[in-house]
N, C-alpha and C positions, 0 to 999 in steps of 0.2 A: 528519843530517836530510835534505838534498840528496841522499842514498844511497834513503834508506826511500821520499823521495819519487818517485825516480826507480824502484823498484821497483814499487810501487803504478802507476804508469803504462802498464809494461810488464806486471804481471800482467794490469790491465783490459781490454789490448789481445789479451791472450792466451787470456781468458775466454772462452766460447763467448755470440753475442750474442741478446739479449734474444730471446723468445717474438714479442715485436710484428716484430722484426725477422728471424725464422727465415721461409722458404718455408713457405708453413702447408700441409699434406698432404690432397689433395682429399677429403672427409670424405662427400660428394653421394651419396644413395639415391633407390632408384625402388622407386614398386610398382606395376606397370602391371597396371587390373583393366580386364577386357570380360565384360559382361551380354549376353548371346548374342539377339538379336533384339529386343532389348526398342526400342519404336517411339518417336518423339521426341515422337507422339502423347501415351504416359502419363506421359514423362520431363515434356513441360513443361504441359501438362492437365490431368492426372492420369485417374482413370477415367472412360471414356467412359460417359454416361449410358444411351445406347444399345444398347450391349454388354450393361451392365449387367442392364437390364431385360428381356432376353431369355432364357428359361430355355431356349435350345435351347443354352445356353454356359456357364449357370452352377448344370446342375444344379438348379431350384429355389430355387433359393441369394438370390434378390435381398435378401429380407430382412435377409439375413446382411451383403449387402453397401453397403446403404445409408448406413453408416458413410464408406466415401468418397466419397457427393456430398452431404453433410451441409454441412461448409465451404464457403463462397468460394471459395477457395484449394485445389482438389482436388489441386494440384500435390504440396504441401505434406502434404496430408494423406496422401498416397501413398509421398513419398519425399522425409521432412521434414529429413534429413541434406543428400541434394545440391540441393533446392531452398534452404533457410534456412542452410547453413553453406559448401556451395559455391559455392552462388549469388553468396553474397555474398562472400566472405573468398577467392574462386577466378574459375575463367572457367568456360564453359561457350558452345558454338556450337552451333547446329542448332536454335535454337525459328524455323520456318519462319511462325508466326503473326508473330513478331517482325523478319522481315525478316532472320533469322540464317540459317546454310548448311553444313550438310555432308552428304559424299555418299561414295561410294565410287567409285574407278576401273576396278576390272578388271568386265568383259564380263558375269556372273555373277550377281552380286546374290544367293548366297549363300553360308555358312559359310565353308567350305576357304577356296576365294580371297579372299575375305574376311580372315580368318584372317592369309594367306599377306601379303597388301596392307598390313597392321599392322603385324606384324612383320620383313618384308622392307623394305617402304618402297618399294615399287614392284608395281605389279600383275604377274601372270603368268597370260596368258587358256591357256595349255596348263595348267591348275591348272584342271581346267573338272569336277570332280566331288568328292562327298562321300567318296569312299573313302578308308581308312587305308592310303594309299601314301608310303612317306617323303620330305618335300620335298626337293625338287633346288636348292631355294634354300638360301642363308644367312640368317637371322634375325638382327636385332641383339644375340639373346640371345646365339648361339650366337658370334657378333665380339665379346662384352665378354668368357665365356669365355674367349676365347683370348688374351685381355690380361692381363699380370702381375698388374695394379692389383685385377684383377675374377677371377682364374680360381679357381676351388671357391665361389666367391660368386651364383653365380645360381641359383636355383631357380622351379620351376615348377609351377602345380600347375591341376588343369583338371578337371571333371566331365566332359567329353565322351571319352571313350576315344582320340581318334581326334589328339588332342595328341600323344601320341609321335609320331607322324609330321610332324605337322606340325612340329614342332620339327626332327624328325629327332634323335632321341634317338641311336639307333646310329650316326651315324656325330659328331651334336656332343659327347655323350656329356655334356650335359647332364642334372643329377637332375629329371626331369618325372615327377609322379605325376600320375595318370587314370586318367579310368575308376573302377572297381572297384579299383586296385590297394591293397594295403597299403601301407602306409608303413613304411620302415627306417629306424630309431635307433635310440639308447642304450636297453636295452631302460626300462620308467617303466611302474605305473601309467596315468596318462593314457592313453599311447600304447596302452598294450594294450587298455583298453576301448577305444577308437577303433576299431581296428583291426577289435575284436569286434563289435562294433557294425555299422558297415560291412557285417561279411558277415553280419549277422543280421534286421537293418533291412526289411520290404517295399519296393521300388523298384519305380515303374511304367515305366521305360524300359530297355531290355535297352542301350542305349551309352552312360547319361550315370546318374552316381549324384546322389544328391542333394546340394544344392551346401554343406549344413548341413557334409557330411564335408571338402567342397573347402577350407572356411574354415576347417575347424577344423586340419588338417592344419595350412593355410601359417601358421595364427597358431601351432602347437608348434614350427613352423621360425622364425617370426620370435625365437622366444623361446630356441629353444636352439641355431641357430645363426649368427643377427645376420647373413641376409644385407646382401650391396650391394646384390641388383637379385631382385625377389621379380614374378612376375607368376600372377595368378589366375584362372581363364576362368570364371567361373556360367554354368551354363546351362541350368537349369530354366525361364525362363521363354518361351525357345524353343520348347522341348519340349512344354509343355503347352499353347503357342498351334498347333501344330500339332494336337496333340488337339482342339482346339475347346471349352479350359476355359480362360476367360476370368476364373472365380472364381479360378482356381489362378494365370494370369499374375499379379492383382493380389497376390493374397498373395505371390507371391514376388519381386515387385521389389519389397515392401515389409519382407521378410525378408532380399534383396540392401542396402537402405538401410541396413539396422541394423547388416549385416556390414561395409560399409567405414565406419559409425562409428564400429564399435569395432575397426577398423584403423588409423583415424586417429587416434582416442584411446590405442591402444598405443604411436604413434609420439611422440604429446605427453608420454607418461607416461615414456618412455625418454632416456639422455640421448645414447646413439646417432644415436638415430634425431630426435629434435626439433632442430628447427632445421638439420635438413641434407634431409630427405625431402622429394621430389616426387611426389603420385599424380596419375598421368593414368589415366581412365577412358573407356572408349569399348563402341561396338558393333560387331559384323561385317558386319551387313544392316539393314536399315528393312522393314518389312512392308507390306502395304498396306490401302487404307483404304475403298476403293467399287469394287464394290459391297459391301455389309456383309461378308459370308463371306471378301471378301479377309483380312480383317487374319490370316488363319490362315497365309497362305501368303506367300512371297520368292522371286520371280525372275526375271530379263532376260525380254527379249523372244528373244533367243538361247536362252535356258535352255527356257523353253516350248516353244521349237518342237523341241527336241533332246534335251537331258539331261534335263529334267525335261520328259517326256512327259503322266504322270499331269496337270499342269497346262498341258494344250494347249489347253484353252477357255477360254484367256487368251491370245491370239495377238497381243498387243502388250507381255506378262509384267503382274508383278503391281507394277501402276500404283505410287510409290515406294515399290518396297524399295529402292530404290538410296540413300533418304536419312536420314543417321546422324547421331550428337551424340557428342560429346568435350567431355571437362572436365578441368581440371587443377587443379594447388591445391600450394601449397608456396614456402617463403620465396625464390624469383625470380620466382613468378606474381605479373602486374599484375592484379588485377581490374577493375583501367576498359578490359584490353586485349580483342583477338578483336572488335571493333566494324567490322574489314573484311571479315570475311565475309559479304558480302550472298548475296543469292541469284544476284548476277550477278557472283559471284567465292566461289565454294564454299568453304570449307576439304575437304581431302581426307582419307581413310583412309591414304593413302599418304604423310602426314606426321607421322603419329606416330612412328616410329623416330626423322627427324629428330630430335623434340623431344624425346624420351625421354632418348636420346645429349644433347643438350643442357643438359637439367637435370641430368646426371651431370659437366657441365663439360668436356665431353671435344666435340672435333671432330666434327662428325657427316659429315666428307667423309670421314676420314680409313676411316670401314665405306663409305661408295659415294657417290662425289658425283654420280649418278646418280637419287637416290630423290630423294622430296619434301621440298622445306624445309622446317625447323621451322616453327611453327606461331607467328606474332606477336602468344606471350601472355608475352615474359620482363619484367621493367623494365628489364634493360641488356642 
């Protein structure tokens, strides 16, 4: 007996130990999405009555549009996912009505550096134009790449063509689809009308496709190949605030609403992805807001006088595009947090890597303890 007994001792000691007591394997996703110009104006507002009522913006269209300032609550009624499910269950900085704050840092006040500010985590004022030149920066995407934990794990996907570069696709050799591009898989059904579709479809911008294709792409990727770190660029409704279709913005940041709710509802629906995923959500630029015609255009008072010429009868730039909104949402987000951003202490564009890298559980000095700190929306 004293034998068996003593066996049993030494088996249990020899066992491998319990589940609660193994190093549990960091399980942490992102999906980092940005709505390309969309103003903090319709984010926390919703549609300006003003805009609305002008048929030199909306096509004739007001009747059509009256539906969102019908509500109270236009906020809501525009972009009823991240005002009612963000809002509340997430954070969100930059309602400047509310005494919130965010802004961008590099010199610019639009796209590219922008762009570059996001995902480097630090501005770069020689990034001082829109062209598809491939960044000389490193991105956080292309730093988690090169990490065991994350490498063939990131994916990209962008309506604006001009994402390869900015990523720098050739040289991070990151999968970035944009643009126009097809998308490569296992060949499927799905994927082929997709595909078909794409090159069939009417587009009214010759560098940005429509963002229906951006979304549908990253949600066949989320589903066949379960990245770690997914990020999305829409950008329609830049696009067509530059047009001076102010019917078309509202419809598509309210077609942007629907797409990261049913991004966020794939993540709840999965057992990957629920309860380990973080999305943070942002913009590149703020547009402006007086005199009326501004809200079309984004850019410094450097930009005016220089790179962007065509808007030189703006020789102070276009009064704030420099100010932006972020949100974030996922089981470390506090939602009573981001209550320090005043307007006399911004949150910046140049802290979202930080925080990104953070909600992946990973060190965010360890890619450049140079850029901006995370953003003080975690609970620990």
């Amino acid at each position: 007996m004293i034998r068996i007994f003593l066996a049993i001792i030494i088996l249990a000691s020899l066992s491998p130990p319990s589940r609660a007591d193994q190093p549990q394997k960091n399980q942490s996703r992102l999906i980092l999405v940005t709505i390309d110009g969309l103003r903090w104006q319709e984010l926390f507002r919703g549609a300006d009555p003003e805009l609305v009522s002008d048929s030199k913006y909306n096509h004739d269209q007001e009747e059509a549009l009256t539906p969102f300032l019908k509500n109270d609550d236009r906020a809501a009624t525009l972009m009823p996912f991240m005002t009612n499910v963000i809002g509340n269950d997430g954070v969100i900085i930059g309602n400047r009505d509310a005494g919130s704050c965010a802004r961008v840092t590099n010199a610019w006040w639009f796209s590219y550096p922008g762009y570059n500010e996001i995902l480097t985590g630090k501005a770069d004022d020689n990034i001082n134009s829109n062209a598809s030149i491939d960044n000389p920066n490193i991105t956080f995407l292309e730093w988690l790449n090169g990490q065991n934990e994350f490498a063939k794990s990131v994916y990209a996907f962008g309506s604006w063509d001009a994402f390869p570069a900015i990523i720098n696709a050739n040289r991070s050799h990151l999968p970035v689809n944009a643009g126009f591009m097809p998308l490569d898989g296992n060949p499927s059904a799905e994927l082929d009308v997709l595909n078909r579709l794409q090159g069939e479809v009417a587009h009214p911008f010759d560098t940005v496709r429509h963002d229906a294709f951006t979304h549908e792409f990253s949600r066949y990727t989320m589903r066949t190949k379960a990245p770690r770190v997914l990020y999305i660029a829409y950008g329609e409704t830049d696009d067509f605030a530059h047009e001076g279709r102010y019917d078309q913005v509202l419809y598509s940041a309210q077609r942007t609403d629907k797409f990261i709710r049913e991004l966020w509802t794939a993540v709840q629906a999965d057992p990957q992805w629920e309860g380990h995923t973080t999305m943070i959500i942002t913009t590149d630029h703020g547009r402006g807001q007086t005199p009326k015609e501004a809200w079309q255009h984004h850019a410094s008072p450097l930009a005016t006088q220089g790179y962007l010429k065509s808007l030189n009868t703006y020789p102070d730039g276009i009064v704030g595009s420099d100010a932006v909104w972020m949100a974030a949402i996922g089981p470390n987000i506090n939602p009573s947090a981001g209550k320090a951003y005043t307007m006399a202490h911004c949150a910046t564009s140049s802290q979202v890597a930080a925080t990104a890298l953070k909600a992946l559980g990973l060190n965010w000095q360890d890619f450049d303890p140079t850029i901006g700190k995370p953003l003080d929306v975690f609970k620990h």
